[in-house]
C-alpha positions, -999 to 999 in steps of 0.1 A, spaced: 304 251 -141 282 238 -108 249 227 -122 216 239 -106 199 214 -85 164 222 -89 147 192 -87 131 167 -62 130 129 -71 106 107 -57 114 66 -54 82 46 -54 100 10 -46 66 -14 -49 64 -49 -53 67 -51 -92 92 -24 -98 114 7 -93 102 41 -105 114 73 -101 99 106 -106 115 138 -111 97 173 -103 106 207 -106 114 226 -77 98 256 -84 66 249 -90 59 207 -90 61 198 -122 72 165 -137 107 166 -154 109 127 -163 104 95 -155 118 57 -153 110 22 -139 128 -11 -134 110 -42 -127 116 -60 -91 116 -101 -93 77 -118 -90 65 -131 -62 37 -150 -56 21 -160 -21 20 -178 2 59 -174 0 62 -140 -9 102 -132 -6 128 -105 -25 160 -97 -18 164 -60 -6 198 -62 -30 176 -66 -63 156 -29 -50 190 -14 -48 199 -32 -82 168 -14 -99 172 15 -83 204 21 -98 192 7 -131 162 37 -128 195 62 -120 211 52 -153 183 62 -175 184 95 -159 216 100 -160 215 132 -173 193 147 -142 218 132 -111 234 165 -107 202 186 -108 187 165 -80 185 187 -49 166 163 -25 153 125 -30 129 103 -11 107 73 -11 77 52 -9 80 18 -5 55 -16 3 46 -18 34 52 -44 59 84 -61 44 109 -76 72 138 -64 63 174 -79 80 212 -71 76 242 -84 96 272 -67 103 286 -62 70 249 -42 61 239 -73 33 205 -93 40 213 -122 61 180 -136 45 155 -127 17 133 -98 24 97 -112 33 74 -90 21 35 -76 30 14 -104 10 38 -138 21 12 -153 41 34 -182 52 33 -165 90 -5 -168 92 5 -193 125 29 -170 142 -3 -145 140 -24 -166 156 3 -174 184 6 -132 189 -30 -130 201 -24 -154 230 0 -126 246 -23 -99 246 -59 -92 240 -73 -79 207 -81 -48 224 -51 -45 236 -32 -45 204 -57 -26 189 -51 1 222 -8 0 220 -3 -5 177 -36 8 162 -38 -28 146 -45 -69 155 -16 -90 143 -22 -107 109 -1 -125 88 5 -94 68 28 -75 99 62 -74 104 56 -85 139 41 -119 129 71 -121 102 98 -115 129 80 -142 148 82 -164 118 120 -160 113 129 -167 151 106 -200 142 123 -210 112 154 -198 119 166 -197 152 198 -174 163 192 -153 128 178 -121 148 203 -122 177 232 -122 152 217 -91 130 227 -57 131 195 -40 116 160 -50 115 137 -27 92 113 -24 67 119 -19 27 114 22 32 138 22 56 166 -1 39 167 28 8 171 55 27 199 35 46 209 26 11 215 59 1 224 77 31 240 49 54 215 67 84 192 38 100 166 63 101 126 54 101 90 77 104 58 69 118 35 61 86 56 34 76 65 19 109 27 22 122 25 -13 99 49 -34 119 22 -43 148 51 -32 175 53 7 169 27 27 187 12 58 160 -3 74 191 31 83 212 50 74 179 73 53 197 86 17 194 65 -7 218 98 -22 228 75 -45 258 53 -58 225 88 -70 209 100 -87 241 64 -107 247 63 -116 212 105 -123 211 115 -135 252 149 -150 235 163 -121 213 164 -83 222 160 -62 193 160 -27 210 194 -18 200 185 -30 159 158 -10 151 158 24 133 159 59 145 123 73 146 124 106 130 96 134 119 81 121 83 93 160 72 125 151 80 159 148 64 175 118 72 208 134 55 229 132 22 231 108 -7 261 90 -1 287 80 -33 274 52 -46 283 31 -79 263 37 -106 246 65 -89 276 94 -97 263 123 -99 236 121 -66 258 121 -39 251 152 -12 215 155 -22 190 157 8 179 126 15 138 127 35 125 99 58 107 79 35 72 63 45 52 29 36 37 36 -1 -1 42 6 13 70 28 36 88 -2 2 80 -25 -15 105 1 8 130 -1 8 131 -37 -29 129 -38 -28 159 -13 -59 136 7 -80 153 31 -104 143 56 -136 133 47 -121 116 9 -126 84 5 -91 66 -12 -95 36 -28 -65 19 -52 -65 -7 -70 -28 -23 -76 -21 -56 -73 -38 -56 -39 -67 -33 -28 -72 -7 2 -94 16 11 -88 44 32 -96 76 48 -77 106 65 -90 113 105 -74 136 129 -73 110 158 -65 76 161 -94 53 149 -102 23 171 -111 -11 153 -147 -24 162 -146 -48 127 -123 -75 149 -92 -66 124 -104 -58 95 -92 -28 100 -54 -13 101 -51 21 121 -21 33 108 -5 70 108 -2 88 79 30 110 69 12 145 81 5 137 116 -29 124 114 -43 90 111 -47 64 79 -75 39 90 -68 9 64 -86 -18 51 -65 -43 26 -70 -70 3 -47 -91 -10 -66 -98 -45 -75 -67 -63 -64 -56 -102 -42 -98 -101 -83 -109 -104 -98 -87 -137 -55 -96 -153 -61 -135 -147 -98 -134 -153 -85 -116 -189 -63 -142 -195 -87 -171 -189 -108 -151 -215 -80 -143 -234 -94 -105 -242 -69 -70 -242 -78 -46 -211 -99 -29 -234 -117 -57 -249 -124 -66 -213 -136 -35 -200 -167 -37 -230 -172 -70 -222 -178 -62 -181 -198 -31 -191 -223 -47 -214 -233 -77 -193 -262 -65 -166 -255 -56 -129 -256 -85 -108 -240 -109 -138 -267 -128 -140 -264 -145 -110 -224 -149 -103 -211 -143 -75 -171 -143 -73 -156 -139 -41 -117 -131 -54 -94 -148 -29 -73 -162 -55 -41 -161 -35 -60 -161 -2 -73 -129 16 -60 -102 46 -92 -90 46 -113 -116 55 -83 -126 73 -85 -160 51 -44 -171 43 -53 -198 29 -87 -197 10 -89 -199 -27 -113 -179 -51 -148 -195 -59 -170 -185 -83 -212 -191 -74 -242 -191 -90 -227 -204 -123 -253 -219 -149 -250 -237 -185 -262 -203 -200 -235 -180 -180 -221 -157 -208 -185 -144 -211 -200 -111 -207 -210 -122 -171 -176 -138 -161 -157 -100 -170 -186 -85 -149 -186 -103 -120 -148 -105 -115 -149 -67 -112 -181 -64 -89 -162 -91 -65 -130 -69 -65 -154 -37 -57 -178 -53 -32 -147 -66 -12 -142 -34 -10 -169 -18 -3 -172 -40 25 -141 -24 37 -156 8 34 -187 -1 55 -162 -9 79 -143 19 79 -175 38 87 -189 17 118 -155 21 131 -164 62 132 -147 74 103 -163 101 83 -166 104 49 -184 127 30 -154 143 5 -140 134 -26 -141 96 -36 -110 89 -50 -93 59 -73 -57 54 -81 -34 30 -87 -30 9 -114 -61 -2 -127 -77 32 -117 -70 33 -160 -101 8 -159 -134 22 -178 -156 -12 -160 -137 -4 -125 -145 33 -128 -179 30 -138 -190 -1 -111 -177 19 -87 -197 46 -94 -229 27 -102 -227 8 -67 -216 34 -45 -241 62 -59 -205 87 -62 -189 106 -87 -154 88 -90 -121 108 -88 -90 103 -109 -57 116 -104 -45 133 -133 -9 114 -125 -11 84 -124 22 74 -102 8 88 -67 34 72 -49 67 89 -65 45 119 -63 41 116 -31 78 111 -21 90 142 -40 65 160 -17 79 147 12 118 153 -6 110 189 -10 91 193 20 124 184 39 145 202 15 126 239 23 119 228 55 79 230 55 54 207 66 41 177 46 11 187 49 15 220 36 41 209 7 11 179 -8 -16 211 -8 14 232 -29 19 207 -53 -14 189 -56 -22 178 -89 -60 184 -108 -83 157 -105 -106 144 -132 -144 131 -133 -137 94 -143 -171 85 -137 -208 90 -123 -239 68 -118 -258 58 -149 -286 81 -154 -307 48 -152 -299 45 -116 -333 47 -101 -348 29 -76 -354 -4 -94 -314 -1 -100 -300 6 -62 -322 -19 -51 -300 -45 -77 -271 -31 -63 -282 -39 -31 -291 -72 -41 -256 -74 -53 -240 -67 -21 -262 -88 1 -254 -118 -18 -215 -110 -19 -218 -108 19 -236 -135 23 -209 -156 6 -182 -135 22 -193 -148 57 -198 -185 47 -163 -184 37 -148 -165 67 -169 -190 90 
């Protein structure tokens, strides 16, 4: 007897791990679950091998075993940026280097001297930093000269599991609108870009097919350890803060901010947003045919787990501690860059902690790690909106530590917002069974993410003692985080 394939699975393929989410055809729902970890990194050498995401991936296909047949259509969202290269025989010629290696911070710089800032801004939506693919493929011909005229593929970790599973070299524009040589506005490659920033290799004929982000990029292949998916429609994939939208169903005016392991902070906009912050800001597409203005940070939930550790507290023990010391910390001032920062664009800084005095109180520590992680981005936020995106909706937090009672609630307290939760937490794989179904019936992203949104939750709201007497500490807050924030960047 042919079993019914009635469900849609959605890969989120992130930095840490593997997971995969399983969802009901008919009307969303979640069937199951499972997650594989990915080997640590840690910058400035940030590097995997695109072998150990198709190792976990099978590992997550083994413990759902039992669903394989039943999956009718599969997709994923996976970290942005990652350069991604295969010879002939389709195996890395070199580990994968992924979005927060920060060892290409001089090939950045080098980019600039082709074209203007404006210029980039004008052709890529973006300025090269050490996080795009651009400045990594710059890095490689550097380091290791003849390796990009000998591969067969160049592409980014979305694009290598869809070719994993489907043997299509296949790409869409959210995902490829991070490589600083794809333009989101014609969504085409900027093959001139590639051969000003490369003048010894041509990589025209190595780079994947650009196709709709609704899409199928065609069937599961057979695969070892994976019996049982073969022939199920396979969608384009996208970069993971673009599946997170989908399965957020984000609309204009929200405000999205995650905190993972890094932090960005985002907005949905019809047209393409121009950068006036001099590259703080990332105008990327999104999977739905509009824009994704981005601002990123490198050092987001990492800061409040290490600051935990140096207290040696639980998550929970940590949260009470943040929450009962005063706003404003008593004075501290931690600006977060503990592996270095994107956003300042600072590769190389280090966290510091100010304002510290012989009566500073544990309390104080757990507090101000959490206001530095939220005033970085705030300050992302501001500017998002001087760049001339609107906000006005929803205020939204996801991602990991979007579980985080201090997070939610400083949020809340500095911004003046109700805070937004998801009631699921893994957005991602959400987000790529959207885009799975939405190229298995044939629909429109957009249209699929508003079918299968999930409820959110009030996480939090501003203290009822926020008066005047309290924005204006807030305020205080801010100032003196940006006036750290620019001492360091100087």
């Amino acid at each position: 007897m042919n079993t019914k394939r009635d469900l849609a699975a959605g890969i989120d393929s992130s930095t840490q791990s593997c997971t995969m989410m399983l969802r009901n055809l008919d009307d969303g729902s979640i069937v199951a679950e499972a997650r594989a970890p990915h080997p640590p990194t840690t910058p400035p050498r940030s590097e995997q091998s695109p072998l150990d995401w198709a190792h976990a991936l099978r590992e997550v296909c083994v413990s759902l075993k039992e669903y394989l047949p039943r999956i009718a259509c599969i997709s994923v969202g996976a970290q942005g940026h990652g350069l991604v290269i295969l010879g002939s025989d389709d195996r890395p010629l070199r580990p994968a280097k992924l979005w927060n290696d920060t060892e290409s911070s001089p090939d950045a710089e080098r980019l600039l001297g082709i074209l203007p800032k404006n210029e980039w801004e004008k052709r890529t939506g973006s300025i090269p930093g050490p996080a795009l693919t651009v400045s990594k493929l710059v890095w490689t011909q550097r380091n290791h000269p003849g390796l990009l005229g000998v591969a067969e593929r160049v592409m980014l970790p979305f694009d290598y599991i869809v070719y994993f599973l489907t043997g299509q070299a296949v790409t869409e524009r959210g995902g490829s609108s991070g490589t600083g040589y794809f333009s989101p506005f014609v969504n085409a490659w900027d093959e001139e870009i590639l051969r000003l920033a490369l003048p010894e290799v041509d990589l025209s004929g190595k780079l994947p097919k650009i196709i709709g982000s609704g899409a199928s990029s065609g069937g599961v292949r057979e695969i070892p350890g994976m019996e049982g998916l073969a022939g199920a429609a396979v969608g384009a994939g996208s970069g993971d803060n673009m599946a997170a939208a989908l399965g957020l169903s984000a609309g204009e005016g929200d405000t999205i901010l995650s905190l993972g392991t890094s932090g960005t902070v985002y907005g949905i906009v019809r047209t393409g947003c121009v950068d006036t912050q001099d590259g703080a800001i990332n105008g990327y597409a999104d999977a739905t045919g509009r824009f994704m203005p981005m601002v990123t940070t490198l050092n987001a939930a990492k800061v409040t787990d290490e600051f935990r550790r140096l207290l040696g507290v639980d998550a929970a023990t940590f949260d009470e501690m943040a929450l009962s010391a005063p706003p404003g910390s008593g004075g501290l001032t931690l600006l977060p860059y503990l592996d270095g920062e994107r956003t300042p664009n600072l590769p190389f800084a280090r966290g510091s902690l100010h304002g510290l005095r012989t009566d500073a109180t544990r309390e104080e520590l757990a507090r101000a790690a959490v206001e530095g992680v939220v005033c970085g981005l705030l300050e992302g936020r501001d500017a998002l909106v001087k760049s001339g995106v609107r906000f006005g909706g929803r205020f939204i937090l996801t991602g990991g530590a979007a579980r985080s009672r201090s997070y939610r609630q400083i949020l809340a307290d500095m911004t003046g917002e109700e805070i937004l939760t998801c009631t699921v937490p893994e957005t991602v794989a959400a987000g790529a069974c959207v885009q799975a179904a939405a190229a298995f019936f044939g629909v429109e992203t957009a249209e699929m993410s508003e079918r299968w949104a999930f409820p959110l939750e009030l996480a939090a709201v501003p203290s009822e003692k926020r008066d005047e007497s309290v924005r204006t500490k807030y305020e205080e807050i801010s100032q003196r985080f940006r006036r750290e924030y620019n001492d360091a960047a100087i």
